[in-house]
Structures are given as structure tokens and as C-alpha cells.
N, C-alpha and C positions, 0 to 999 in steps of 0.2 A: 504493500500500500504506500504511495507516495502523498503523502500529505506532511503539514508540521507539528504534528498533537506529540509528536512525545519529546522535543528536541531532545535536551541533557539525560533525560531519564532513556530515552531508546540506546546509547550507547551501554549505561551500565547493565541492561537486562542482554547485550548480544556478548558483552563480557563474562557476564553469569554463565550464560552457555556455551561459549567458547571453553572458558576454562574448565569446565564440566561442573562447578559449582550449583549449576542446577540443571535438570536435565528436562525439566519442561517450566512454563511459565503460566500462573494462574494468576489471573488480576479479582478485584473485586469490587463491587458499586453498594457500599453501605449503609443506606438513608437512613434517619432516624424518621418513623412514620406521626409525625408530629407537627407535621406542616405540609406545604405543596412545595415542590421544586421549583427553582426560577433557573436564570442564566447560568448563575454560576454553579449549579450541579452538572447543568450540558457540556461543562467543559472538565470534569470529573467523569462523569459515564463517558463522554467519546473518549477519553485521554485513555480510559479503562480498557476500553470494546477496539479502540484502534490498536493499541499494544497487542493486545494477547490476539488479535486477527494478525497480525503482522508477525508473530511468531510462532503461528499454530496453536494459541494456547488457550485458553478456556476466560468465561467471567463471568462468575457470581452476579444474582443477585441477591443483598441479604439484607434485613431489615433490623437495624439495631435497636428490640424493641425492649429495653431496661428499665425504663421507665414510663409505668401505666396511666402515669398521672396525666402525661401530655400526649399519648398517643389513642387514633384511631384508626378502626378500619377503613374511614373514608378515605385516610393519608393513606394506606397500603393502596387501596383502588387505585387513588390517582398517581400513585409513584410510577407500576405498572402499565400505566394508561401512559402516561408520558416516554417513558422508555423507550416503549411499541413502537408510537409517533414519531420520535427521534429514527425510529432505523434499524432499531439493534434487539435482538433474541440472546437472552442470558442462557448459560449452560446450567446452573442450577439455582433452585430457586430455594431460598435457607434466611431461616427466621432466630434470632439469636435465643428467644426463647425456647427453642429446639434444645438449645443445649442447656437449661440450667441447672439439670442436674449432674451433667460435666462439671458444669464451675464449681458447683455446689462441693463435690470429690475434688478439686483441684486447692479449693479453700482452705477442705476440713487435709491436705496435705502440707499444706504452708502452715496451717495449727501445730500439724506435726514436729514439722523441721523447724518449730519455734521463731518462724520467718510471718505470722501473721498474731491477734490478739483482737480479744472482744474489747472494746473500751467504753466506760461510761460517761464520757465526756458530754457534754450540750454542743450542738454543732459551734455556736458562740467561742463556748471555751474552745473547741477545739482552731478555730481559727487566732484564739488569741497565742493559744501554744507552739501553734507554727512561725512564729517569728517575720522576719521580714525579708526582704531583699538582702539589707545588710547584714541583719542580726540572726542569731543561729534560731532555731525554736527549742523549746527543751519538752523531757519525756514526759507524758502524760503517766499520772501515780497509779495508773493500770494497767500500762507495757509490760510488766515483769511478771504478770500471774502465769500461772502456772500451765504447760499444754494442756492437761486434764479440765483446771476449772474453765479453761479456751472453747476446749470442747464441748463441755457442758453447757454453757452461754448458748455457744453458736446453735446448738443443735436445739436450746429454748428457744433461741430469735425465731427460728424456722419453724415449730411449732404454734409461734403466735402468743405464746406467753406475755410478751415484753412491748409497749403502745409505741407508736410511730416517734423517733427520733431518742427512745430512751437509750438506745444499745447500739452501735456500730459493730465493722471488723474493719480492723486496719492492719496496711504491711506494718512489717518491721525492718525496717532498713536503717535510716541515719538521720536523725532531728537535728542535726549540724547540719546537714548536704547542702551545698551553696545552688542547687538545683531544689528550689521549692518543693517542685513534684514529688519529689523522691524522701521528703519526712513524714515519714510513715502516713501515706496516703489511704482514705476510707475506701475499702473495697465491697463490703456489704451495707445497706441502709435499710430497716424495717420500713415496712409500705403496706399498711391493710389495705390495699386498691385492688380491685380487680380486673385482671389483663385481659386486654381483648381476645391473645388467643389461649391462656392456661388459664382464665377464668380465675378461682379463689384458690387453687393448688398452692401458691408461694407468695406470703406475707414479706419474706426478705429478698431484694431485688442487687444483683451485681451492677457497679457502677461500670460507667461506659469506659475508662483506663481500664478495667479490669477483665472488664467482657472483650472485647473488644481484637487485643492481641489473642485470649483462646480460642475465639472466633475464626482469625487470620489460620491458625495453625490445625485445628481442627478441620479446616477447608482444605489442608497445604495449598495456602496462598502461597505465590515467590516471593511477590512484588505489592505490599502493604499500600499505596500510595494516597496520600491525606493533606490538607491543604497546612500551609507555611506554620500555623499556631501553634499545630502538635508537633514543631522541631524539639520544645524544650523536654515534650514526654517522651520523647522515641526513647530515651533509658528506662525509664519505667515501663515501658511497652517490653522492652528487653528482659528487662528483669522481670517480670511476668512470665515471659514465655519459659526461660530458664531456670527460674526456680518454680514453676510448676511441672515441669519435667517435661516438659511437649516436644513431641518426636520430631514434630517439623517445626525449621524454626523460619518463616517468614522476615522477609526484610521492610522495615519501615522506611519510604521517601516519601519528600513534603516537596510543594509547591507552592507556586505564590496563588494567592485567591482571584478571580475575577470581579473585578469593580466597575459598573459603569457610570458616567454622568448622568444628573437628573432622576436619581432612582433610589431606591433603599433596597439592600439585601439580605438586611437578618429578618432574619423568622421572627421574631419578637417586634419589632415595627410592622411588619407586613400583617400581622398578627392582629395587632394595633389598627392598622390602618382596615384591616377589614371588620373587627369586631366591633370600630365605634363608627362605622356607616361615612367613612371619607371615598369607599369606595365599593363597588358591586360585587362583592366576591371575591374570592380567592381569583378569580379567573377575569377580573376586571380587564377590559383591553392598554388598560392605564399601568400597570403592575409588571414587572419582568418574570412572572413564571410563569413555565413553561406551558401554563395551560391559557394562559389569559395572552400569552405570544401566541398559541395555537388559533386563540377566537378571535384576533385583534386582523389575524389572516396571516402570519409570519407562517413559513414553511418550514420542515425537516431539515431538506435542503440547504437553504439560507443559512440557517442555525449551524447548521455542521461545517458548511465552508466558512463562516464568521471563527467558529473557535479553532478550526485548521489553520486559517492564516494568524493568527494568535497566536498557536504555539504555545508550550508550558514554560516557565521560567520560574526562579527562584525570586523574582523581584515583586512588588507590588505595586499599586497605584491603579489610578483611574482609566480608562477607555471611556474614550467618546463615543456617547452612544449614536453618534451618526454613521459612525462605520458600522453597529449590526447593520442600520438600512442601506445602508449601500448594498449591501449583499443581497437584501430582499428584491430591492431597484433591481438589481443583475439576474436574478431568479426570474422575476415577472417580467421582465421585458419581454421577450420571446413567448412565451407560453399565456399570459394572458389577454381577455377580448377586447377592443376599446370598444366605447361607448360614447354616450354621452350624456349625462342630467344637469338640471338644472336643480342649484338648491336655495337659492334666496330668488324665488321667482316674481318676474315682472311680461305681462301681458303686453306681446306686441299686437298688433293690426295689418294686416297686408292689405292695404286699400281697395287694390285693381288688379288683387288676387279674384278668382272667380268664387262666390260663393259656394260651398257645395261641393267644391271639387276637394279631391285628393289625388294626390300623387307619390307614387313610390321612387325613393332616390335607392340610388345601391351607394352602399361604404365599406372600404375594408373593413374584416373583422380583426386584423392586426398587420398594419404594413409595411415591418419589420421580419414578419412571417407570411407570404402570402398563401401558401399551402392551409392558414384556417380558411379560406375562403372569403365572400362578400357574405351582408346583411343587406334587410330591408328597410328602410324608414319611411313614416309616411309625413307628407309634407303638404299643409293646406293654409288656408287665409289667417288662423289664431295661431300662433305660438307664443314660448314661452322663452326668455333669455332671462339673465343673469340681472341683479338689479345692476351690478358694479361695472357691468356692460355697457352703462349709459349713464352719461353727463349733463346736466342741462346748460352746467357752465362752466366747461374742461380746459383744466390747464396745458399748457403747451405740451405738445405731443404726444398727447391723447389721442389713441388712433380708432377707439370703440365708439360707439354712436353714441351722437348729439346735433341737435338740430341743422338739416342742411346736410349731415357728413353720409358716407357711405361705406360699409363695410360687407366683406363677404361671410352672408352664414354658413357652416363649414357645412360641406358635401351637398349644397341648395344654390343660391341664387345672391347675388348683390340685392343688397334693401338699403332704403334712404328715409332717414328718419324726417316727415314732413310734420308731424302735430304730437304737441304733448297733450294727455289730459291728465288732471291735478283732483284730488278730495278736496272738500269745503276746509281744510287745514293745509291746502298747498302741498301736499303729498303727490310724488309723481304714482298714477298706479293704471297708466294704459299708454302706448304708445301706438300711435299711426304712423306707417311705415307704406312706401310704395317697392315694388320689384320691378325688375329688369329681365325680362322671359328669356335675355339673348345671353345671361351671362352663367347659365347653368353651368353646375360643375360636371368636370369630366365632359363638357362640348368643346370645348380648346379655344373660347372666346379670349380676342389678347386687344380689344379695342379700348381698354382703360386697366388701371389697375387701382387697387385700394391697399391701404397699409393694415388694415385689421380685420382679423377673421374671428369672429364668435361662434359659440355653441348655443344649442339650443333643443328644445322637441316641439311635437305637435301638441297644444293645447287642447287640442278632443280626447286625441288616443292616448295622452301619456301616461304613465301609472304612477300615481300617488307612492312618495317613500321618504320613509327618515332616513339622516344622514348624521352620524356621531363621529363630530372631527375632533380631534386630539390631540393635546400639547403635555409638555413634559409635567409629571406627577409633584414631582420634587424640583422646586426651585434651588440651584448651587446659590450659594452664597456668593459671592460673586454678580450673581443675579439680581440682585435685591439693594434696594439702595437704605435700607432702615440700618440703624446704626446698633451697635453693642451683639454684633451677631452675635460673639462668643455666648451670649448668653440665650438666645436663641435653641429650640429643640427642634428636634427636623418636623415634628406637627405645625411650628409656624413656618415651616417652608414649602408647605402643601400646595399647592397651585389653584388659587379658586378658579381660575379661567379652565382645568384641564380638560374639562369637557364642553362640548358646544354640541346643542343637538339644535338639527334644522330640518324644514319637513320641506321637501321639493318634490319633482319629478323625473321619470326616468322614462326610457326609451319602451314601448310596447314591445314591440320582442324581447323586453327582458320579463315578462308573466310568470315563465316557470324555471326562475333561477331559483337554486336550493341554498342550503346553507351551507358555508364554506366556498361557496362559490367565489372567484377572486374577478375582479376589470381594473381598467387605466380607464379612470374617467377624464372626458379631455379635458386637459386644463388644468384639471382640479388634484389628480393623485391617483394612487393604487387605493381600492375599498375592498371588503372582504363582505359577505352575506353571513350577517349577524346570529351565531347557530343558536343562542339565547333568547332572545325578544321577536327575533322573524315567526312571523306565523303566516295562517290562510288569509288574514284579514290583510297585513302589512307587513313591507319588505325592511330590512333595516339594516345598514350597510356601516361598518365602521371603518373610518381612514387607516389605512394601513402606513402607509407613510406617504409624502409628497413626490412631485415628477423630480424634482431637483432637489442638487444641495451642494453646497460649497466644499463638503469634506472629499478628498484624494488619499488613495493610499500612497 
């Protein structure tokens, strides 16, 4: 496979094999199901599913589900659902609570070897005892009991004896370690919750350091790979695997995260921004997950060549979110149909049009691809154009209509705007217009020319639709001229303009477009057919992104 998903990291896994160090490569896509995926998981699952494809080798998928409190089935469904959509078929499919009665033996072994301990700390104290960055932490006065009363604890915790947060299990390693992690870190936490999938079976739940690496090695994963934060635990991830004695010992590598402009990426905003109504859903066309990129019209495709030319790196920071669209822009250019709607409509008048009449023009259906073929349109005395189409009192080189001027309507006729009419408040809301029979398109009239060409439909036939245009969610800072941002939280940077819904018209042959259906509206952008709010009565189209944009790779 020639793409850039794995730069630094595809060298060390052909070094693995080379040297025989490992003799096959398993990667693995670990969500926790406790949210929906956005961008920055798609460049995890490909970085995953492009590796082990490029070296014959396999990818999990597994669900790190440790904690019942924050997780559902509904996060399993759409993890699954997303995956599909991206492209990619996992070789097996592995629930971490599959295994907790592994960890559960893996625990009561480090009890053993005097490498773990029940402690009765308050989670409080116990963060007060860990010390700090600079300062050592010192030992909790129930490190040193005995394997036996170890035992005995743990084996009550699991039982259900002992109420949520009375009782831990912590390693035993070094409350000096200048590596936080690694002073004596909680590995078991009491939790009367019950798991979506083991139901009420286990009161005491493994933490995600702990689970985590037996996860890895119970799979014989090769190739651990986890984004930049967990550089500082890959020794705890090690020390795990090795002092619980696991046959296979996986290797942990980090990269840097995905960030884009104008957006939020933890689970915990996103979270936020859906549960207190700033937004539609998880799947909002506003949102960077991967489901609300699916509805907004973003393709597979796009998605996959966006994080290939990205490439992984060890670095972090922001991408502009202008290059995903470019990628979409490059996906739909060829493959989708133009059209053409009107969405802030204004009523023209063809004068010495013939009453009554209709005529059929023909128009490419994409003229960048001529193999879709032509369309029909019908063309008569009402139509509808754009209001922003028309000026009554235009600044210089204004090339759209205004009183006297003439412009060509795209794939119809030259029209010349002769009369306004205005509402009892001076409102323009009808335009009288004359045509020119001789200046039909596609007859090769060349006896004048105009500088401006508009769009438009027929005011009879056209079909009634909303249109939901959209701008960036998250205003950057940067953006914003109010002062004292540092104190600012990203809810005051929300964007109240991010939506704009407008109700206009579209093209009668478009009756039985479905949903997910994608066009280039002229003019106006790429829309996608709303799989949400579209029904039988009305069509609803959300901007996928605009015809242009200033960004170059």
C-alpha cells in the first residue's frame, strides 16, 4: 500500500520482522465505548488497518469497556457503524470485559509476588500521597500488609462487601519514581454499576493502565500504538505486562494527536456541547465525528486521503480545517451532479415570454465528467433567482441585474431587467424582466455579450427545500475580538451564527433524490441530502462545504 499513514512507525515494525523479533504483526483499534468517534480516531483506525494491511497482518477491534459508568451500547453500535463506513473489516472482534476474569488471576498474582496491595486510602488522600512533579510521594500506612490479608480484601472487594470508593488495589513499585505513573498506581476500583455487557457479575472494575497492556498481550498484539499522552505510561504499560507474566509481550508506540481549527475534540466538550442543546446530536453536521462528517455529506474516501496525506508524526498542533475540505472538493468534483437552487428567492417576470408555455432546456449533469450524461429543465414566463442576484442601486462592477442591465441565465436565455415592483415598505419582491429568443444557450449566438451569468429554476415546477448552511462551530481565538480570552471557556467561543437554515427551491428532477445523496449547487457549494430531517413531505440539504477556498497544499 502506498500511502503516508504510518511514516516513522512503518520503519520500526519492517525492522521487527526483518530481524525476526517478531514474526507476524497485529495492530489494534481500542475505543472506549463512551462517546462517538470524530476525526481524530480516523487517523488511529487507518494508521491501524493501513499497517497490519501492509504487512499481512491482522486488526482488532476491541472495546475498552472498564468503566460502566460512562459507557453504552449505543457507543458500541456507532463505533462499529463508523469503522464499516471508513472502509475497513477488523479480524476480530474483542470486548475487554471478555477478559476480566484474566485480570482478575493476573491481580490476585501480583498479590502474590507482593508487587500489588489492597489500600484504604480516600481517592483525596490518595492523591495527596502521590506527591508532585518535584516532590517524591511517600507510602500509604497500608502498603506493607500482608499477601494473605491482600488477599483476603481483594477477594471481599469482589464479593461486594466493601461500598464504592472504600477499598482500592494498587501496584507496588516506587512512591519516589520521578515518573508519576509508576507510584504505586490504582489498578482495581469498587463500582456497584452495572455493565452493559457482564451485567451485575463484577462490582470491582480494572483500570484502563491496567487493563489495557493484558488486553494488548492476550491478543498478541506486536504493535500497541496510542496517541502522544501515554509516552509517560509506556513503563507502567511494561511493567504490567512483565510482572504479570504474559507470554506475549507487545510493544507500546505513541503519536502525536490530531487537532483541527474551529473545532473541539474531547469527548467531554463534545459531550457538553450535545447534552446542553448547543447542538443536534452527536451527529450534528457542525461536530467533527465521524458520524455527523458522514450526515454533513463528507465521504470515506475524502476522510482516508485527508489522514494519508497527514501522515503520523511524533509532533503536535493544529491542522487547518480547510484542508479536510479540500479533499472533499477533490472527491466530488468528478463524481457529483450539478444542479441548480435557488435559496433566498426572489420572483422574476419574463414579460414577452409567452404565457402558458414551457420549454425544456438540456444541461450537463457534470461537465467535468461528460459520460453522467445531460438533464432536463423546464423553462417558462415565472422564475425564481437569487435575491443577491439583483441590485436596484449597484456598485461599480456589479455584473448581476439591475435596472437596464443584462445578464445570461445559465443554460436559458439573456433577460433584461425592465421594472421593479416594491411592498407598501419599499421591499423589492417581483421583478419584470424581458428575453431575447435569439440568445438561447447552446445556439452559438455571438451578437453581444454580457458579463454575468445567474442561476435560477422555474417558479411553477420547482420543488420547495430547506437548505442548512454552515460555519465553523468553535470560534479560534484569534477570531474574536473581546478581550481577556485567557479567561474565556470554549462555550463562549461557540459560534451563534453556525447554523443558517433557509427555505428555497430546487430543480424538479431532483423529486426523488434520497438521502445521502450529494450535488454542486451552482454557485452556491457541495450539499448533501439530509438522512435526518428529509422526509416525504420535504427535502433538506446541508452545505457540505463551499466551490472555493484559499487553502493549497
Amino acid at each position: 500500500m502506498d500511502n503516508n499513514s504510518s511514516n516513522f512507525i512503518r520503519p520500526m515494525i519492517k525492522k521487527d520482522l526483518e530481524t525476526g523479533k517478531r514474526d507476524h504483526v497485529t495492530t489494534r483499534f481500542p475505543p472506549e465505548p463512551n462517546g462517538y468517534l470524530h476525526i481524530g480516531h480516523a487517523l488511529a483506525i487507518i494508521t491501524n488497518f493501513d499497517l497490519a494491511d501492509e504487512f499481512n497482518g491482522k486488526t482488532n477491534l476491541r472495546f475498552d469497556d472498564t468503566n460502566p459508568l460512562k459507557e453504552d451500547i449505543e457507543f458500541v453500535n456507532s463505533i462499529k457503524q463508523d469503522i464499516e463506513w471508513l472502509g475497513f473489516d477488523w479480524d476480530g472482534l474483542f470486548f475487554a470485559s471478555d477478559y476480566f476474569e484474566e485480570m482478575y488471576n493476573r491481580a490476585i498474582l501480583l498479590i502474590n509476588k507482593g508487587k500489588a496491595y489492597v489500600d484504604d486510602l480516600s481517592p483525596d488522600e490518595i492523591r495527596e500521597y502521590r506527591g508532585t512533579l518535584t516532590e517524591p510521594g511517600k507510602d500509604s500506612p497500608y502498603r506493607n500488609r500482608s499477601v494473605e490479608e491482600n488477599l483476603d480484601l481483594f477477594k471481599r472487594m469482589r464479593d461486594g462487601e466493601f461500598a464504592n470508593g472504600e477499598r482500592v488495589l494498587r501496584a507496588k513499585i516506587d512512591m519516589s519514581s520521578p515518573n508519576i505513573n509508576l507510584r504505586d498506581p490504582v489498578l482495581y476500583r469498587i463500582s456497584h454499576t452495572t455493565h452493559h455487557n457482564t451485567g451485575d457479575k463484577w462490582c470491582i472494575y480494572p483500570v484502563y493502565s491496567f487493563a489495557h497492556p493484558i488486553e494488548d498481550a492476550i491478543e498478541d498484539v506486536t504493535h500497541s500504538l496510542c496517541s502522544l499522552e501515554f509516552e509517560d505510561q509506556r513503563p507502567l504499560y511494561n511493567w504490567v505486562v512483565e510482572e504479570s507474566e504474559m507470554d506475549s509481550k507487545p510493544q507500546q508506540i505513541e503519536f502525536g494527536r490530531l487537532n483541527l481549527t474551529n473545532t473541539v475534540m474531547s469527548k467531554r466538550k463534545l459531550k457538553q456541547l450535545v447534552e446542553e442543546g448547543y447542538v443536534d446530536g452527536w451527529d450534528d453536521p457542525r461536530l467533527p465525528t465521524i458520524s455527523a462528517l458522514r450526515r454533513r455529506g463528507y465521504t470515506p474516501e475524502s476522510i482516508r486521503a485527508f489522514i494519508r496525506e497527514l501522515g503520523v508524526t511524533k509532533g503536535t498542533g493544529e491542522v487547518d480545517s480547510r484542508m479536510l475540505e479540500h479533499f472533499i472538493r477533490a472527491d466530488l468534483k468528478l463524481t457529483s451532479p450539478r444542479t441548480m437552487g435557488v435559496l433566498r428567492p426572489l420572483k422574476v417576470v419574463i414579460t414577452n415570454y409567452p404565457e402558458g408555455q414551457v420549454e425544456m432546456l438540456d444541461a450537463e449533469i457534470n461537465p467535468e465528467n461528460p459520460e453522467m450524461g445531460s438533464r432536463q429543465i423546464p423553462f417558462s414566463r415565472e422564475i425564481y433567482i437569487e435575491q443577491e442576484d439583483f441590485m436596484e442601486n449597484p456598485p461599480k462592477k456589479y455584473f448581476r441585474l439591475f435596472p437596464g442591465n443584462e445578464v445570461r441565465l445559465k443554460h436559458a436565455y439573456f433577460i433584461k431587467c425592465e421594472e421593479v415592483i416594491k411592498d407598501d415598505d419599499g421591499n423589492v419582491v417581483e421583478i419584470h424582466c424581458t428575453y431575447d429568443p435569439e440568445t438561447k444557450s447552446g445556439s452559438g449566438f455571438t451578437g453581444r455579450k454580457v458579463k454575468g451569468t445567474i442561476h435560477w429554476v422555474d417558479a411553477n415546477e420547482a420543488i420547495p427545500a430547506e437548505f442548512r448552511l454552515y460555519e465553523p462551530l468553535i470560534l479560534d481565538e484569534d477570531e474574536q475580538e473581546e478581550e481577556n480570552q485567557e479567561e474565556k471557556t470554549f462555550i463562549d467561543r461557540v459560534n451563534p451564527n453556525s447554523l443558517q437554515i433557509l427555505n428555497g427551491f430546487i430543480e424538479p428532477n431532483m423529486k426523488n433524490v434520497k438521502p445521502q445523496d450529494k450535488f454542486q449547487f451552482f454557485r452556491h457549494g457541495y450539499f448533501n441530502v439530509d438522512p435526518k430531517h428529509t422526509s416525504d413531505e420535504q427535502t433538506v440539504f446541508n452545505l457540505i462545504v463551499s466551490l472555493k477556498s484559499s487553502f493549497r497544499l
